[in-house]
VOKOLFI-113904 format. One line per 5 residues: their letters; for each residue x negated, z negated, y negated of N, C-alpha, C, CB. Coordinates in steps of 0.001 Angstrom, whole numbers, padded with zeros to 6 digits, always signed. Glycine has a CB too. Example, Ala and Ser with C-alpha at 12.3 -4.5 7.8 and 13.67 -1.06 7.14 Angstrom:
<nulos>
as) -013190:-007800:+005690:-012300:-007800:+004500:-013200:-007800:+003300:-011308:-009046:+004473 | -012850:-007080:+002250:-013670:-007140:+001060:-012900:-007870:-000030:-014084:-005725:+000598
</nulos>
This chain:
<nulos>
xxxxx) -010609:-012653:+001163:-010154:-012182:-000145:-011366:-011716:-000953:-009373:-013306:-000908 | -011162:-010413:-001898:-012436:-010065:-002963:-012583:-010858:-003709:-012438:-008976:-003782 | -014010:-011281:-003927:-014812:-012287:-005179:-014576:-011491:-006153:-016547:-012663:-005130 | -013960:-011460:-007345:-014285:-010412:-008641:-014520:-011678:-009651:-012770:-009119:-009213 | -015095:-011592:-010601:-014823:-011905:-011949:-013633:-011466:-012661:-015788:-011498:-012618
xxxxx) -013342:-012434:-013397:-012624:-011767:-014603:-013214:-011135:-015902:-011837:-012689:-015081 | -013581:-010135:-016119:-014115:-009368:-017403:-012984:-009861:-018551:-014147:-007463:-017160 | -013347:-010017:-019058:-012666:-010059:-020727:-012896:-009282:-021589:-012931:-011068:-021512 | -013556:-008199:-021472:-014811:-007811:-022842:-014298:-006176:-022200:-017252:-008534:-022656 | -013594:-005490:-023248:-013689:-003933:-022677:-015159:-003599:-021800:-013634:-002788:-024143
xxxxx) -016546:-003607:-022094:-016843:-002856:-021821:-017046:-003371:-020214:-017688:-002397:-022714 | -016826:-004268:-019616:-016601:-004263:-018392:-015104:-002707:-017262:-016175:-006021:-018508 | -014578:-002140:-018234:-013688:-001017:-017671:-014773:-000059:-017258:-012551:-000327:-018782 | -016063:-000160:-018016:-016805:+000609:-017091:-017233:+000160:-015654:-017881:+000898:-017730 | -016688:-000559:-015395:-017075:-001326:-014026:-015909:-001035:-012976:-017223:-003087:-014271
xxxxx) -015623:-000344:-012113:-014125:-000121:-011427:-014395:-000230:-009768:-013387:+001621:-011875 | -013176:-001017:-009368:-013567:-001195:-008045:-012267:-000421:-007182:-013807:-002914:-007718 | -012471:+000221:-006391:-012428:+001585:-005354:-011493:+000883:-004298:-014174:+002201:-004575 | -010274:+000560:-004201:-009324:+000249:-003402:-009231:+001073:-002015:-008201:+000351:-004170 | -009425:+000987:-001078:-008975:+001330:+000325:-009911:+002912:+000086:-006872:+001373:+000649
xxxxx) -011173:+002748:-000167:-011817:+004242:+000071:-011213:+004671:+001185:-013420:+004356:+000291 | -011892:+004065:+002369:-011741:+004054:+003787:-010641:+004025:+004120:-012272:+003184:+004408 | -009732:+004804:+005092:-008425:+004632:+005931:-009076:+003940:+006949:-007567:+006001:+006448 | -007660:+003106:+007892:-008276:+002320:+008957:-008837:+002920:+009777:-007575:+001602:+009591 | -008402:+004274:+010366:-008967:+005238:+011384:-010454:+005188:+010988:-008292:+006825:+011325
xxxxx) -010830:+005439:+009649:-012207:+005663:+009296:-013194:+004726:+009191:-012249:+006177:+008271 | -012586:+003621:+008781:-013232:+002000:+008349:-013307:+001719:+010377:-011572:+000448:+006972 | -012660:+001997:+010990:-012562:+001794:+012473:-014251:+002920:+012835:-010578:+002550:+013256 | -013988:+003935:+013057:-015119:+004823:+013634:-016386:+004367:+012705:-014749:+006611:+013508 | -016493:+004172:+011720:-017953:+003433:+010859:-017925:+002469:+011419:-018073:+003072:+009234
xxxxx) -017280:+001156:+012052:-017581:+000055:+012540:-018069:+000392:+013837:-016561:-000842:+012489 | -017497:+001415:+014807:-018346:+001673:+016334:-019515:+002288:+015736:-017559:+002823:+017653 | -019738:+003063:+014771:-021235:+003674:+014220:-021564:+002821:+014203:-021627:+004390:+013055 | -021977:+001664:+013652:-022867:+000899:+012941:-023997:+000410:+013794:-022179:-000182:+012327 | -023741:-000272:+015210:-024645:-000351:+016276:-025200:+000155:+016673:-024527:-000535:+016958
xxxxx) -025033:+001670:+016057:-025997:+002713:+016516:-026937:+003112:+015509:-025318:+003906:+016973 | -026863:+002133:+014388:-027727:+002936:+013135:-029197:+002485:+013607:-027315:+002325:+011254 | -030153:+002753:+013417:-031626:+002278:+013810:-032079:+002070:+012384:-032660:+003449:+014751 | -031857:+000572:+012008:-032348:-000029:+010850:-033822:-000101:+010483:-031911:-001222:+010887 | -034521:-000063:+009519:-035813:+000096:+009365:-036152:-000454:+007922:-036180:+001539:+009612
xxxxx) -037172:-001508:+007462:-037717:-001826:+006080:-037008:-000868:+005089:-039365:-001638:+006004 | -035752:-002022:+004416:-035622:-001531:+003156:-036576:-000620:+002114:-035403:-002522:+002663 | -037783:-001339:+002359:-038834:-000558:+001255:-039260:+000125:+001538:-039769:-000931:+000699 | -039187:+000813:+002444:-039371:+002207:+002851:-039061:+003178:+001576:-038378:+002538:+004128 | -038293:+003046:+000728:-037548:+003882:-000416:-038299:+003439:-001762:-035768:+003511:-000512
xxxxx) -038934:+002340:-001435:-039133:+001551:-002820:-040326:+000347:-002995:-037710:+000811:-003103 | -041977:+000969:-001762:-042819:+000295:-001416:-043401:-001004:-002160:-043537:+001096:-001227 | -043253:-000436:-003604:-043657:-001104:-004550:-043036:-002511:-005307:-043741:-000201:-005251 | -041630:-002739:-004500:-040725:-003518:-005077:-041030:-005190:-004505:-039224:-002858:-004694 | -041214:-006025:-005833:-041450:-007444:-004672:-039509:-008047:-004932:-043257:-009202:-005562
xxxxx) -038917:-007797:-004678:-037308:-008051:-005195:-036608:-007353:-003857:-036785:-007107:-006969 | -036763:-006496:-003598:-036227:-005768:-002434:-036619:-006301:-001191:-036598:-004412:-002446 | -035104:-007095:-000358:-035363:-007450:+000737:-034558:-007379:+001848:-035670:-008372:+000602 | -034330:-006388:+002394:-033283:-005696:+002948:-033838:-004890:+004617:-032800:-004541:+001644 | -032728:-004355:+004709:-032843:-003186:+006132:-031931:-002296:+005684:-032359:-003730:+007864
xxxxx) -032380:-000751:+006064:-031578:+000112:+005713:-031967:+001234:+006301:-031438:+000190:+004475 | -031023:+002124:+006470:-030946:+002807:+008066:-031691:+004463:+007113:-028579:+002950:+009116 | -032589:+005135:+008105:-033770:+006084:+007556:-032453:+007200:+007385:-035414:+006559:+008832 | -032247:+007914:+006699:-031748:+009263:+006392:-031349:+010236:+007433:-032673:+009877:+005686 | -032578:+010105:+008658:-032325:+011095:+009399:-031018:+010542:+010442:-033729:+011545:+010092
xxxxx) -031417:+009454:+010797:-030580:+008439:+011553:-029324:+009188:+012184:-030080:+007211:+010534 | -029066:+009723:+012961:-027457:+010240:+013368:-026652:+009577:+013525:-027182:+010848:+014379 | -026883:+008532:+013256:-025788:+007435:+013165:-025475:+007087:+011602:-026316:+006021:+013981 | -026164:+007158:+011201:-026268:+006852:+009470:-025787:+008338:+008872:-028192:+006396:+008814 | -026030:+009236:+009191:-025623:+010563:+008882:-023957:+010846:+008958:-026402:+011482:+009885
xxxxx) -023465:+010367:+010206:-022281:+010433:+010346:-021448:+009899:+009585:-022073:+010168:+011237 | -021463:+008401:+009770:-021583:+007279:+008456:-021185:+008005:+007255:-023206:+006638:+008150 | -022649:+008571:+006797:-022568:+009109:+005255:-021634:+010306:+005398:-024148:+009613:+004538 | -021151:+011404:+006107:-020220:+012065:+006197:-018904:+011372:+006056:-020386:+012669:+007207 | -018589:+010553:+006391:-016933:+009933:+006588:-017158:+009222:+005230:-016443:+008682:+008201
xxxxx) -018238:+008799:+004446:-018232:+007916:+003015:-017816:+009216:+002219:-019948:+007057:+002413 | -018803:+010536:+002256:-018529:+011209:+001152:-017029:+011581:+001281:-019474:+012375:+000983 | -016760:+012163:+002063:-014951:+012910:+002571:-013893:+011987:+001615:-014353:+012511:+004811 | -014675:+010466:+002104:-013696:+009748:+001534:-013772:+009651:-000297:-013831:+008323:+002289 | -014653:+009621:-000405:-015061:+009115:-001733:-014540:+010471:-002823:-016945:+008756:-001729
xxxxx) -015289:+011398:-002149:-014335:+012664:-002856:-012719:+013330:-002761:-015012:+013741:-002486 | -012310:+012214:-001995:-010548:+012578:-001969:-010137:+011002:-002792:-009619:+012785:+000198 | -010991:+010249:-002943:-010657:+008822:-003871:-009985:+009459:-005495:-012525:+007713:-004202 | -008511:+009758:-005609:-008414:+009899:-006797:-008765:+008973:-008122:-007419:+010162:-006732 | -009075:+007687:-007858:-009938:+006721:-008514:-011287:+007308:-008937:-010161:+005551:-007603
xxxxx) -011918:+007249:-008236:-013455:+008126:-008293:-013610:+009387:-008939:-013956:+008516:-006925 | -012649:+010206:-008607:-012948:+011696:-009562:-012566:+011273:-010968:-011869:+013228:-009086 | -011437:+010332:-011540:-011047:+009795:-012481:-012479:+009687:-013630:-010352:+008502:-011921 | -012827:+008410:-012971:-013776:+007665:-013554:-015302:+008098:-013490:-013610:+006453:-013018 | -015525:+008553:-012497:-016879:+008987:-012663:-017062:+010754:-013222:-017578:+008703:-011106
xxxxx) -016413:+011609:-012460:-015694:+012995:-012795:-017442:+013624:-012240:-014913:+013334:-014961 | -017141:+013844:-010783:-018674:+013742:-009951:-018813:+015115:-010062:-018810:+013109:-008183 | -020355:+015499:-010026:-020736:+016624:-010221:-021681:+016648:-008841:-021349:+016835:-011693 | -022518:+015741:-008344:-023202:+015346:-007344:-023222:+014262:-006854:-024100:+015524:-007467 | -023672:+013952:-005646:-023601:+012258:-005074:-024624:+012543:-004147:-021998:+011522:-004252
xxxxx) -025725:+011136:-004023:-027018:+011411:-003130:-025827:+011018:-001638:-028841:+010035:-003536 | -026657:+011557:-000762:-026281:+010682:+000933:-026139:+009210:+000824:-027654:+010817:+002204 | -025217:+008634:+001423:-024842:+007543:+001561:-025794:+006754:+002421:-023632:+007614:+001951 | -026201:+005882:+001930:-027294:+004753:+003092:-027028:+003738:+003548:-028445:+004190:+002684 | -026617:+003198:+004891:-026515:+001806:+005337:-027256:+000839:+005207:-026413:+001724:+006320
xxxxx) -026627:-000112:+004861:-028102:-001317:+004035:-027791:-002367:+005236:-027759:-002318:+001798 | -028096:-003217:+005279:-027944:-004457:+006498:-028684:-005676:+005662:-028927:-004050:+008284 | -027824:-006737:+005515:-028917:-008161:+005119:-028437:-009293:+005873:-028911:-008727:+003368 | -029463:-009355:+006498:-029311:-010673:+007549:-029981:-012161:+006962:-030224:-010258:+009110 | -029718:-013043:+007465:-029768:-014595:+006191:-030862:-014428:+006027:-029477:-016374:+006550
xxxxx) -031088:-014777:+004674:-032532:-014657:+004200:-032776:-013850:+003404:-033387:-014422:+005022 | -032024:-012594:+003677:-032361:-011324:+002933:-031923:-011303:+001285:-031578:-010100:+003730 | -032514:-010546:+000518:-031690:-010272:-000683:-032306:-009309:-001507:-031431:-011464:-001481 | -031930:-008750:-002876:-032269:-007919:-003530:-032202:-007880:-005278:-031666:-007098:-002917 | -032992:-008572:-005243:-033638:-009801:-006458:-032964:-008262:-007868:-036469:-010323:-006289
xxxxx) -033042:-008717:-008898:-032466:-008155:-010311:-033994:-006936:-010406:-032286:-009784:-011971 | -032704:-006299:-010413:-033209:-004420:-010503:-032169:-003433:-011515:-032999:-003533:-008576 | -033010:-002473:-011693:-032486:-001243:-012466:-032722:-000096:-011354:-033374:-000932:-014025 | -031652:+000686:-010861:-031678:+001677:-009776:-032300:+002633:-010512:-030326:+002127:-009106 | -033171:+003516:-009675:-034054:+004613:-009875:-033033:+005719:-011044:-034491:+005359:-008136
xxxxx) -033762:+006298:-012089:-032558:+007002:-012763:-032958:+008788:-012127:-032620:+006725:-014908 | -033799:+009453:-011207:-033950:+010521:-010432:-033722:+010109:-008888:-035306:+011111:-010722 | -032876:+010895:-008572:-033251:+011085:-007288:-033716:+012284:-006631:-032387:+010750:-006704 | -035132:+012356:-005480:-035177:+013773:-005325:-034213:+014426:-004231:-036569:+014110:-005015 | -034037:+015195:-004918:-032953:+016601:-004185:-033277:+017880:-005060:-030900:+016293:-004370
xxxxx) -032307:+018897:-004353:-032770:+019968:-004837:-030621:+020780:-005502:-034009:+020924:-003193 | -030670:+020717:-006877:-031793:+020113:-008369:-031925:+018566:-007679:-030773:+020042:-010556 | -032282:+017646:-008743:-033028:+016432:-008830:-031078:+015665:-009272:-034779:+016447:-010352 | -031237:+014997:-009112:-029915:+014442:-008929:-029958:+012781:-009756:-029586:+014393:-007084 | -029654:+013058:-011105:-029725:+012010:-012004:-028929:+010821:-011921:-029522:+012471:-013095
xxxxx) -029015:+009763:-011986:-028254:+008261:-011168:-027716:+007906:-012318:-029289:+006834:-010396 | -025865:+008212:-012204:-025197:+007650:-013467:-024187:+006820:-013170:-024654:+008640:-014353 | -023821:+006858:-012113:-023292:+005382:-011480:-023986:+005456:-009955:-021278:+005230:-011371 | -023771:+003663:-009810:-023791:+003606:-008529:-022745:+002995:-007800:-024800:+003113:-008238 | -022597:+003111:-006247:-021653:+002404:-005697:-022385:+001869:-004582:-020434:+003138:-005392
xxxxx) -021385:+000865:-004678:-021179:+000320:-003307:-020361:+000273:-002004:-021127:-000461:-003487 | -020280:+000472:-001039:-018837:+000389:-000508:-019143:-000479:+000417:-018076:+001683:+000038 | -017940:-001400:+000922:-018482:-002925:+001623:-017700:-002484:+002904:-017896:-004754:+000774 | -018371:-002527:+004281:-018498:-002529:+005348:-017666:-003739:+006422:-019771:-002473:+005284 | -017753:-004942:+006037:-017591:-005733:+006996:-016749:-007007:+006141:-019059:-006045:+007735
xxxxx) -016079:-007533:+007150:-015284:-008547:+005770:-016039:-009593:+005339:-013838:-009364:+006151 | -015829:-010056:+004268:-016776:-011166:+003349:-016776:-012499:+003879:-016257:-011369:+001804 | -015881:-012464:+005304:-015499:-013998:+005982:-017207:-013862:+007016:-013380:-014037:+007304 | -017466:-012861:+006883:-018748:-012787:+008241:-019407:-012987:+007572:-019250:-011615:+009197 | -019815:-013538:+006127:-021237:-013549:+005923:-020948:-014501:+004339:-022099:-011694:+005874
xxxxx) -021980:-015298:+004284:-021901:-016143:+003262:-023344:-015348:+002259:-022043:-017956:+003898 | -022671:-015554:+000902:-024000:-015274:-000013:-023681:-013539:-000302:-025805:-015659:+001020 | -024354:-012966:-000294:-024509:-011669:-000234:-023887:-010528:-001373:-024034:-011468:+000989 | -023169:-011476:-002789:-022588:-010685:-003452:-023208:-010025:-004315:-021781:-011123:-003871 | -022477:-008822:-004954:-023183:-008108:-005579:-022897:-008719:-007081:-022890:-006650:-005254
xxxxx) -023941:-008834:-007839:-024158:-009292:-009131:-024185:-008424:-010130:-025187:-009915:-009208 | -023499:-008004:-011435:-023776:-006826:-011986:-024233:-007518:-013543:-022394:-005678:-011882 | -025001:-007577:-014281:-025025:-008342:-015922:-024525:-007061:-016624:-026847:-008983:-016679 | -023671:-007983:-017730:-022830:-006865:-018343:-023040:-007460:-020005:-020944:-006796:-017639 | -023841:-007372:-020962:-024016:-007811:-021805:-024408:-009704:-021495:-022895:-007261:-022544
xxxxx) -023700:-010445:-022035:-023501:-011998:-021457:-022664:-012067:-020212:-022737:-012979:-022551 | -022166:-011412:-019799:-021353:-011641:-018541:-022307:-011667:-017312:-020230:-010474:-018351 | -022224:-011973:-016271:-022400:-012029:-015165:-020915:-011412:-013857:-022862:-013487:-015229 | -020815:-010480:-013434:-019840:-010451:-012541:-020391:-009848:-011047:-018700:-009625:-013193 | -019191:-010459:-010366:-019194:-010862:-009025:-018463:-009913:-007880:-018580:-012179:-009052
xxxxx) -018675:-009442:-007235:-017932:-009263:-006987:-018811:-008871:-004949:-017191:-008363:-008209 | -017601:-009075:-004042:-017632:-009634:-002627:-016457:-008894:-001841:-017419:-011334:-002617 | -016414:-007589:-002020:-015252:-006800:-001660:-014642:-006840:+000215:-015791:-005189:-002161 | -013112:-006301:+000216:-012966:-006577:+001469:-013511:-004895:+002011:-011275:-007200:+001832 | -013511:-004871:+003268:-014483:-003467:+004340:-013062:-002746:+003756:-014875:-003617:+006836
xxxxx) -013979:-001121:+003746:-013126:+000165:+003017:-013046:-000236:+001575:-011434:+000429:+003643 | -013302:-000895:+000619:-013414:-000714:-000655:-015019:-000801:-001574:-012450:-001696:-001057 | -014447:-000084:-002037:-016049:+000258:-002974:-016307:-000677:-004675:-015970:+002407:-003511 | -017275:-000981:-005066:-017221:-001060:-006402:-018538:-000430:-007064:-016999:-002492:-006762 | -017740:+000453:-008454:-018342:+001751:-008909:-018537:+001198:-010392:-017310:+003256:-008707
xxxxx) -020280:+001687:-010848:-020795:+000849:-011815:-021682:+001851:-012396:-021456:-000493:-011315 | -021825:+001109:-013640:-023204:+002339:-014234:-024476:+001748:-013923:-023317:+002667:-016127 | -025129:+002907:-013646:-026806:+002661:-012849:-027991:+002157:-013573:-027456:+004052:-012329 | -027264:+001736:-014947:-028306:+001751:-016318:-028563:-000062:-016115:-027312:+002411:-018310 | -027160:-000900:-015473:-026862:-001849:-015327:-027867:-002729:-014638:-025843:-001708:-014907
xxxxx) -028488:-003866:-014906:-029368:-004579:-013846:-028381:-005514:-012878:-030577:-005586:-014657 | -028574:-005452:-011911:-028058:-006042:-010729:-028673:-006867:-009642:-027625:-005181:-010187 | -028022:-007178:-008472:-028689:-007847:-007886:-027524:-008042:-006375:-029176:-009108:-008900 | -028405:-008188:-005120:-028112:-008724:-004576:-027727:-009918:-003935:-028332:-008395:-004530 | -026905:-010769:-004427:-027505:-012342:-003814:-027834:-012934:-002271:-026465:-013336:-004205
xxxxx) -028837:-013635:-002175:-029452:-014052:-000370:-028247:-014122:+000159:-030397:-015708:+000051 | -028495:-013754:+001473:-027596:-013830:+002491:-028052:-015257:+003282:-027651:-012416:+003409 | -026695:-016192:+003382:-027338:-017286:+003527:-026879:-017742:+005217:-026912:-018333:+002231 | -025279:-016561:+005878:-024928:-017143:+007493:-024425:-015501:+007333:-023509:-018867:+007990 | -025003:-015171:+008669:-024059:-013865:+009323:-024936:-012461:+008718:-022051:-013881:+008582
xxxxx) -023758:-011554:+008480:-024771:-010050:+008415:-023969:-009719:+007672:-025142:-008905:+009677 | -024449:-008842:+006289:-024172:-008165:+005250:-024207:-006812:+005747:-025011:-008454:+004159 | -023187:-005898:+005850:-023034:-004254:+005959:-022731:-003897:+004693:-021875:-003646:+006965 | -023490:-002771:+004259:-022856:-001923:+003102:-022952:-000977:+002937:-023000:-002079:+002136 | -022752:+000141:+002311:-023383:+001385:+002174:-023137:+001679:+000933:-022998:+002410:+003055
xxxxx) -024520:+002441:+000441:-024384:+002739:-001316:-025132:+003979:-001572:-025128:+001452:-002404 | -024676:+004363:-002559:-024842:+005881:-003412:-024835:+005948:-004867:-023686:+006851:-003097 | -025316:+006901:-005245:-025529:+007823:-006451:-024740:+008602:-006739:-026470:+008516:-006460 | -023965:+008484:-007838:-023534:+010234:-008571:-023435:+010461:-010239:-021738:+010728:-008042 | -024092:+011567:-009678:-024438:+012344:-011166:-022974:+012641:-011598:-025488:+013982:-011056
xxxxx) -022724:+012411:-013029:-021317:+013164:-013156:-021804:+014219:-014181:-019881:+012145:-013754 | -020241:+014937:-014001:-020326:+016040:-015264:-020749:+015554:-016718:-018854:+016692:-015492 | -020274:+014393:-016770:-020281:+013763:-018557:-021348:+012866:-018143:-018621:+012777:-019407 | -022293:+012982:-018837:-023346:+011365:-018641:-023181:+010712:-019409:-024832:+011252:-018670 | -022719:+010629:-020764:-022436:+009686:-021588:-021054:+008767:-021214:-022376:+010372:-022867
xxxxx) -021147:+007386:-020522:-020000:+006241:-020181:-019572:+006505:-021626:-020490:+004397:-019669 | -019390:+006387:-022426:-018657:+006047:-023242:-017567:+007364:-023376:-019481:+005602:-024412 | -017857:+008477:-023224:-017197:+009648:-022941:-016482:+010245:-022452:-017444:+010061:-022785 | -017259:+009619:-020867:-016517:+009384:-019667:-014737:+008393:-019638:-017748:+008553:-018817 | -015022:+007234:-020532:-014049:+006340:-021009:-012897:+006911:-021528:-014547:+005549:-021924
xxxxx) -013525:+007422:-022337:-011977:+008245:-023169:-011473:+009359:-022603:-012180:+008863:-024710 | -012151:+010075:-021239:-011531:+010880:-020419:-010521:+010473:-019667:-012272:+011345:-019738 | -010942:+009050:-019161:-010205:+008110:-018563:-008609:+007888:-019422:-011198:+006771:-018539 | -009178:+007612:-020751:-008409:+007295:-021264:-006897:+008114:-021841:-009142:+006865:-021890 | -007907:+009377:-021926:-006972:+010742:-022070:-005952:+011029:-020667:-008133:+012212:-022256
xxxxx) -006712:+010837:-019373:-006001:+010983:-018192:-004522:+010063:-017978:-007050:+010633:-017129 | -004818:+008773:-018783:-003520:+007326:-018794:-002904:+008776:-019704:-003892:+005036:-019924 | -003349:+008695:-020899:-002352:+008696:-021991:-001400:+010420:-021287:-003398:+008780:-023992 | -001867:+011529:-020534:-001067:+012786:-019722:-000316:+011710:-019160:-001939:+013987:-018513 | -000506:+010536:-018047:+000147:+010209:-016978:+001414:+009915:-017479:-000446:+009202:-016230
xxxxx) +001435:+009002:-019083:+002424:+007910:-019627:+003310:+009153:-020307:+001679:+006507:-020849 | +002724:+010100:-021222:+003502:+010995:-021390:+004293:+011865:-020648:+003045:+011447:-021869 | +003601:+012658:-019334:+004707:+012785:-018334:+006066:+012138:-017607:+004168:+012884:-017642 | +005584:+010832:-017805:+006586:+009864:-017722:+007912:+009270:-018651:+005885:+009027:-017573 | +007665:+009943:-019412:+008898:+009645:-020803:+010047:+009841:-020498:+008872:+010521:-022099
xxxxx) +011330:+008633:-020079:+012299:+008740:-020157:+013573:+009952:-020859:+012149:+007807:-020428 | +014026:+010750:-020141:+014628:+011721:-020310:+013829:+013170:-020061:+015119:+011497:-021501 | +012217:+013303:-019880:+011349:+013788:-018877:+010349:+014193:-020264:+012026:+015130:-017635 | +009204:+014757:-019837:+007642:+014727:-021050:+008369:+016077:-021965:+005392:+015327:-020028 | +007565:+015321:-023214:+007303:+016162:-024595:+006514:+017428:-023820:+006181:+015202:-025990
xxxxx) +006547:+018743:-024000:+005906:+020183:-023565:+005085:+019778:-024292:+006493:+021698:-023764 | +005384:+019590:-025312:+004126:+020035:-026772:+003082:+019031:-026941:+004873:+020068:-028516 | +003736:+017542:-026521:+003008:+016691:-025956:+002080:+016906:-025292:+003496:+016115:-025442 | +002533:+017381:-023944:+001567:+017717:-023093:+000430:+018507:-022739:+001956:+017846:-022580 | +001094:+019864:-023553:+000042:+020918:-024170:-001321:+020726:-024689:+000568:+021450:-025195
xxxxx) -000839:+019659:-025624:-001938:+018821:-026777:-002735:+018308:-025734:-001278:+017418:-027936 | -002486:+017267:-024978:-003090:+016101:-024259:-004172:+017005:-023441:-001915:+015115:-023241 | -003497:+017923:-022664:-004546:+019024:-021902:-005435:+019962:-022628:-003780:+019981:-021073 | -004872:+020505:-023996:-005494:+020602:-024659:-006814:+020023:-024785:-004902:+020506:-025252 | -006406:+019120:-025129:-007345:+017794:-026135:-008700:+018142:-024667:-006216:+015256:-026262
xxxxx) -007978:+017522:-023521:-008829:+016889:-022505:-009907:+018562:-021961:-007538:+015992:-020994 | -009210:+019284:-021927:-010121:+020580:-021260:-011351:+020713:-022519:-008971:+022390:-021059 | -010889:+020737:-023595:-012334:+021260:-024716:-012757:+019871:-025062:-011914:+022325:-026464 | -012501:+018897:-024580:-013068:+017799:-024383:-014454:+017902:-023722:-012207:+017059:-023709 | -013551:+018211:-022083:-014445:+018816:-020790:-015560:+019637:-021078:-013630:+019704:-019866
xxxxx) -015224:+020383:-021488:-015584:+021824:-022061:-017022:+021265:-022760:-014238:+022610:-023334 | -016953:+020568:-023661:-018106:+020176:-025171:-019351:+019460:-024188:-017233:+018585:-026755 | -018828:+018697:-023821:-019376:+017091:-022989:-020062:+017416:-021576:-017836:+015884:-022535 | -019274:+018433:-021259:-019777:+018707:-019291:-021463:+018984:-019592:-018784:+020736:-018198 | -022202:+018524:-018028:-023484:+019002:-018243:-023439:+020844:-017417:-024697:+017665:-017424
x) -024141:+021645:-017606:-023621:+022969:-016775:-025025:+023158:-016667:-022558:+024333:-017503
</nulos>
């Protein structure tokens, strides 16, 4: 079963976790990948880090490549994900591996990544690989003002966060941690912006839904509202 917290505090809605990214067909072919990834020093990405303690599969990897092909496909048909984040870019997906012992002490994720443009880190994700019964320890920690949340997802689901957030891996204490995680830049960089897009998207859904069938003029407005919303806010 997923570890979550319970948030109480709105601004935890910026925190959303990614139900069944993965179909089984797909969560199936990433599990025969995985033995083929050729794992190598986490810090390879991040020499300088004494917090980073991991394995994670090099970029070129054709096994990790493939991997990151079947994450993005998925992640960009996740109608959850275009929702909430409203992606403009996403770095390659990377396989992480933590075997007991390992962990990834309280960090702030890089806010550039290089690519070509440069690819600014406004959420990150996670997507969890293997079920949470194979491995003790290993959850992802997010601080959210006074909160602390938890969360230990089942394989094929993701949880999608802002990158501004300090986090953490906790030690892996029996078995092997799989995950794979990413970057995406969205159109809106301001979360709070992003929120009320969200929020504009409920309020089309509930109005389409109106018993005896949606207000036109209603709806007009709402799309209205939301396109020169889009429009003001997008980065171009």
């Amino acid at each position: 079963m997923p570890i979550m917290a319970a948030p109480r505090h709105r601004p935890a809605a910026m925190i959303r976790v990614l139900s069944n990214v993965l179909t089984p067909a797909e969560l199936q072919a990433v599990r025969e990948l995985l033995p083929q990834v050729r794992f190598g020093d986490g810090r390879v990405t991040n020499p300088d880090s004494t917090v980073k303690q991991n394995l994670q599969a090099p970029q070129e990897d054709p096994a990790n490549a493939r991997i990151a092909q079947i994450a993005r496909d998925a992640f960009m048909r996740h109608a959850d994900l275009r929702i909430y984040a409203q992606p403009k870019q996403m770095a390659r997906t990377t396989v992480v591996r933590y075997e007991p012992g390992m962990t990834y002490g309280w960090h702030v994720d890089e806010a550039l990544f290089p690519s070509n443009p440069p690819l600014r880190s406004d959420l990150s994700c996670t997507l969890f690989l293997n079920p949470p019964q194979e491995y003790d320890g290993g959850e992802l920690t997010i601080e959210l003002g006074a909160q602390l949340l938890t969360y230990k997802l089942e394989p094929g689901s993701a949880i999608l966060y802002p990158s501004t957030t300090i986090h953490r891996v906790s030690p892996v204490t029996r078995g092997v941690r799989l995950a794979a995680i990413t970057w995406l830049q969205s159109w809106i960089a301001d979360g709070a912006r992003r929120e009320l897009m969200v929020q504009l998207d409920e309020a089309r859904a509930i109005a389409a839904a109106q018993p005896g069938g949606p207000d036109l003029r209603m709806q007009v407005l709402l799309e209205s509202l939301r396109t020169n919303l889009f429009r003001m806010w997008a980065d171009t």
